[in-house]
C-alpha positions in Angstrom: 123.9 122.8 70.3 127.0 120.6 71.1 126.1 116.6 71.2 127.2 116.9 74.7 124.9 119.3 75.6 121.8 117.2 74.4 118.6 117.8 76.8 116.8 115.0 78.3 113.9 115.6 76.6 115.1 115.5 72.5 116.2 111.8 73.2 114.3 109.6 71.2 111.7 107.6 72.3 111.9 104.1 72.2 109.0 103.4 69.9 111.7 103.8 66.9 113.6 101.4 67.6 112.1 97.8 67.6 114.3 94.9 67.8 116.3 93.8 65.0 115.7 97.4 63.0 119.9 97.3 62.7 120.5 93.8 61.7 122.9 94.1 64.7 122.8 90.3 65.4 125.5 90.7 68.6 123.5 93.8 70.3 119.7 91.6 69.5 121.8 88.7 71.5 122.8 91.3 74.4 119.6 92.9 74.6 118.1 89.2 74.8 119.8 88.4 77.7 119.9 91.6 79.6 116.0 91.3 79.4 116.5 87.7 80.5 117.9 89.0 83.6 116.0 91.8 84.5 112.9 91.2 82.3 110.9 94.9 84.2 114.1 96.9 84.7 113.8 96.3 89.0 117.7 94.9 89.1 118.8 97.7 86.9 116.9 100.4 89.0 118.1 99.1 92.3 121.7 99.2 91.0 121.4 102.9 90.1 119.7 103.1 93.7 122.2 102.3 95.6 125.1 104.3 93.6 123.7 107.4 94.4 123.3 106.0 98.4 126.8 105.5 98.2 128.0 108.5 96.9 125.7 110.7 99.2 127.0 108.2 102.2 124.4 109.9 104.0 124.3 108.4 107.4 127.9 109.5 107.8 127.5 112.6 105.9 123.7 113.7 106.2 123.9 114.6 102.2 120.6 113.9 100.3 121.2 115.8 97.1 123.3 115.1 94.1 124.3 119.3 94.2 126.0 118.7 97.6 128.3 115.7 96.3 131.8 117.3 95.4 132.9 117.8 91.6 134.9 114.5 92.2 132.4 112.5 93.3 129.8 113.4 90.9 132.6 112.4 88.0 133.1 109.0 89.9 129.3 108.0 89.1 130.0 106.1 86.6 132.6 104.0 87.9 130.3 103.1 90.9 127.6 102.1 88.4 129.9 99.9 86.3 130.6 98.4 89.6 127.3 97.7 91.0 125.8 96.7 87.6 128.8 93.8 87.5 128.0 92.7 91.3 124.2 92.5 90.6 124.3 90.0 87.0 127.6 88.7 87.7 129.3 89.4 84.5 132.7 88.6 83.8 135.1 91.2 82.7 136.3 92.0 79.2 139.6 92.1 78.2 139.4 95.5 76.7 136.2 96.8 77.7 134.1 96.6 80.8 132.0 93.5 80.5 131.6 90.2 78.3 127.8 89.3 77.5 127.3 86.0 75.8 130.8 86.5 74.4 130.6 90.1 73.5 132.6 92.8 75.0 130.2 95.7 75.9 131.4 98.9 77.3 129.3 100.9 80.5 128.6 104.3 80.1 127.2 106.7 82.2 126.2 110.5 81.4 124.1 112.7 83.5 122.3 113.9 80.4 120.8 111.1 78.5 122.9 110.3 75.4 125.7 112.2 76.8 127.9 109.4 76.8 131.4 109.7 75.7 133.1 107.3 73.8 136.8 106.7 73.9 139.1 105.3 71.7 139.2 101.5 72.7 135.1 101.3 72.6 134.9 102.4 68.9 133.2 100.1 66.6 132.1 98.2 70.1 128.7 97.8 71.8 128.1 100.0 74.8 125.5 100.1 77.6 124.5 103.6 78.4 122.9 104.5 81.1 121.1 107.9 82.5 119.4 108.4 86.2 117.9 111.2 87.7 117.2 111.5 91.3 115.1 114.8 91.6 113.3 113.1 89.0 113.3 109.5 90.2 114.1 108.4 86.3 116.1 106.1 84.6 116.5 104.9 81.3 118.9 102.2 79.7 120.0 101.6 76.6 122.8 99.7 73.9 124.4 101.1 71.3 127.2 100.4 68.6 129.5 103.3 68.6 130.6 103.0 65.2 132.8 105.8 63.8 130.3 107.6 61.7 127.8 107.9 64.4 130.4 109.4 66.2 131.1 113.4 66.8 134.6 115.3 67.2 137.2 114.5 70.1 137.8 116.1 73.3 141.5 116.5 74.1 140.8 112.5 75.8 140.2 111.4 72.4 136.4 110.7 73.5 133.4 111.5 71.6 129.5 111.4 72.0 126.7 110.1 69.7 125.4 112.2 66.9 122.1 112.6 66.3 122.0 109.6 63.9 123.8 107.6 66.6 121.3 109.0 69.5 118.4 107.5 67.3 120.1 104.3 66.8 120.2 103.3 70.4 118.0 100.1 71.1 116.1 101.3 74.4 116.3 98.3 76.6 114.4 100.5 79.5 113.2 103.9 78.5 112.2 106.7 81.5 111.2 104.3 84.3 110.7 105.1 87.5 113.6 105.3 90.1 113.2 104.4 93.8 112.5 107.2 95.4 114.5 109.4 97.4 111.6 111.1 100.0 113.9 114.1 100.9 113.5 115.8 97.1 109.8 115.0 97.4 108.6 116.9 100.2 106.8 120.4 100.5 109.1 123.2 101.1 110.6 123.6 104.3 109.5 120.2 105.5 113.4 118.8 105.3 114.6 121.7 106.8 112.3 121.0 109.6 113.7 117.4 109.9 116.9 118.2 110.4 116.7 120.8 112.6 115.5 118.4 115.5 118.4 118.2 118.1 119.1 114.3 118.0 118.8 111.3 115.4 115.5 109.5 117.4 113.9 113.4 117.0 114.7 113.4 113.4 113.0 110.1 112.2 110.2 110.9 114.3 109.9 114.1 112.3 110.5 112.3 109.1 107.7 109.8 109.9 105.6 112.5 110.8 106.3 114.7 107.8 106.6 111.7 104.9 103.4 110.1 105.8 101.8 107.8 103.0 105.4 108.1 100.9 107.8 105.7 100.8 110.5 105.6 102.9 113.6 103.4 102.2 116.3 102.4 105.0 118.6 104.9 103.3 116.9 107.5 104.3 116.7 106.9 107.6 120.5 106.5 108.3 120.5 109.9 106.1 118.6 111.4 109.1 119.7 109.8 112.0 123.2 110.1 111.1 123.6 107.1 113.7 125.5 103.9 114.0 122.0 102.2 114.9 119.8 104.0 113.0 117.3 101.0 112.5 116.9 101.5 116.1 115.2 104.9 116.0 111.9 103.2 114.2 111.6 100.3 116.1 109.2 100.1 118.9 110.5 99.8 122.2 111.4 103.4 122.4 111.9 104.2 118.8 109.5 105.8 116.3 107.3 103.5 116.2 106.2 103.7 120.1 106.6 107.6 120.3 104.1 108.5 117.6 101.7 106.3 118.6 100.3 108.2 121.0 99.3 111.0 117.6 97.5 108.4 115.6 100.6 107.5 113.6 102.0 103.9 112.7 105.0 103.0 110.2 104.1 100.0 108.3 107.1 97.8 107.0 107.9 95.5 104.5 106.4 92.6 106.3 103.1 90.4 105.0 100.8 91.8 107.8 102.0 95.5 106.9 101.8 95.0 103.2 98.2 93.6 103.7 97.7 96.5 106.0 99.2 99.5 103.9 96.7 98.0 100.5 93.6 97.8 102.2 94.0 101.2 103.8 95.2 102.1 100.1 98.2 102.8 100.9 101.4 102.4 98.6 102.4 99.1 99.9 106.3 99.2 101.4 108.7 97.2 99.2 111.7 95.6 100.5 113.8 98.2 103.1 111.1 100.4 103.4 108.7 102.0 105.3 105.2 103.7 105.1 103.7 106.0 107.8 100.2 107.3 108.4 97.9 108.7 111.0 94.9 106.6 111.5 91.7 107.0 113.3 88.7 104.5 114.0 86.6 103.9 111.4 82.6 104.2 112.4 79.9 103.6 110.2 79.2 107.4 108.8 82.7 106.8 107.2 82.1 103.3 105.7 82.8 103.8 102.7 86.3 104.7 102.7 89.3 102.3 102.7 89.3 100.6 106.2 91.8 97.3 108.2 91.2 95.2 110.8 94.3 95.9 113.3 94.4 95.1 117.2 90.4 94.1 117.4 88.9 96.5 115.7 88.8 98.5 112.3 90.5 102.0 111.7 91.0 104.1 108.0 93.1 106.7 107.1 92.6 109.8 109.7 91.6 113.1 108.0 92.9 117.0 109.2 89.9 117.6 110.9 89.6 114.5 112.9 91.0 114.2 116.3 94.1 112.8 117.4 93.3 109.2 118.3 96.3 106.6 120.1 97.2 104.6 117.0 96.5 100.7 117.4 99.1 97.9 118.0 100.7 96.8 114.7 100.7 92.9 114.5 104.0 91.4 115.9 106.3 90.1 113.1 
């Protein structure tokens, strides 16, 4: 098997490589301060987040998947990537390579198969920063490297190379399979996002969406992916939006506010983080079903509603 061709799962695991094991003193000082920055991997994540957002453009494009994004696009990844990782720490650019880190030059690569990365000319011998997401997975992993010649395979006709094996087992894991913000639309059942998009107008679609996603996490993106409108925040809101039309079946769509979040985690629900949204269909809670996660919301107290239970108005979320 060609180095390029290296599936995700013979990576290493970063349980090889503790800190120091290469007497690297310039990659311990990057990896040092990338964990000073982003000490649980959430700037990192969110940077890889909103690449793929971009690409898709989906409120302008209604895209969703990395296999509709054309050839070009996909190869432009990694540009976008480089990009967004400079605006979120700030780093200044190298005079050869892509960044300087406490006075090293480090190089950004991104390959859609972890470890993938190639290597050109002017990054031999130099630290890189390779990177790997997965958005049908919702996985990430990040990692530094020296590319030094003899961890290095044969050219393509661009001169670039990949990591051997040696040099795949050399990388210091900085973040190693996290989790990715999710993208709902790869996570629901079959035939549940065809049924979204096949409602004649944007409000019709986030209702449907609401309806469909309930208890999953639903980011901002999303919703401009479906309403495909200017003023897609609009289509949630109350006041005519989502949030008044499905009332009337039991459902509410929790934000990231305090009161929702408080809301969302004692109805054990995941709570929404920033730009996101949760939905679910509630009904009162009585005391035969005590037991079972309950909140306090417009004067009285309601949990999770169950299939067989009958549709109920939903109650007033408070004002924020």
């Amino acid at each position: 098997m060609h180095d390029s061709e290296l599936p995700f799962q013979e990576s290493p695991t970063p349980a090889a490589h503790a800190p120091g094991r290469d007497g690297d003193p310039e990659l311990e000082k990057t990896a040092d301060h990338l964990a000073s920055l982003d000490p649980d991997g959430s700037r990192i994540a969110a940077a890889l987040r909103r690449t793929f957002d971009m690409l898709l453009d989906g409120q302008h494009t209604g895209r969703y998947r990395w296999e509709q994004l054309y050839k070009t696009e996909k190869t432009h990844f990694g540009t976008l990537v480089e990009i967004n990782l400079q605006r979120e720490f700030d780093f200044d650019g190298g005079e050869v390579l892509d960044y300087l880190i406490c006075g090293t030059e480090v190089d950004c690569k991104y390959s859609q198969k972890l470890g993938a990365w190639m290597i050109p000319p002017e990054a031999v011998d130099r630290l890189c920063l390779g990177l790997w997401a997965s958005d049908s997975e919702s996985r990430w992993s990040a990692g530094l490297f020296r590319a030094e010649e003899h961890l290095l395979g044969k050219g393509n006709r661009d001169a670039k190379r990949t990591l051997t094996k040696e040099g795949r087992e050399r990388v210091r894991w900085l973040f190693y399979d996290k989790p990715l913000p999710v993208n709902v639309l790869l996570h629901l059942p079959p035939g549940n996002v065809e049924a979204v998009f096949a409602a004649d107008s944007g409000s019709a679609r986030v209702r449907e969406l609401f309806r469909r996603a309930q208890g999953l996490p639903v980011r901002r993106a999303v919703v401009a992916t479906v309403a495909q409108q200017e003023d897609y925040m609009k289509r949630v809101r109350g006041n005519g939006g989502a949030r008044s039309a499905l009332r009337a079946e039991g459902i509410v769509i929790l934000g990231q506010y305090t009161t929702h979040c408080a809301i969302a985690k004692a109805l054990g629900l995941v709570e929404p983080g920033p730009g996101e949204f949760v939905s679910a269909r509630l009904t009162p809670a009585d005391s035969d079903t005590a037991e079972l996660p309950r909140a306090f919301i417009d004067g009285s107290w309601w949990r999770l509603a169950r299939a067989e239970d009958p549709l109920t108005r939903a109650p007033l979320l408070p004002k924020v």
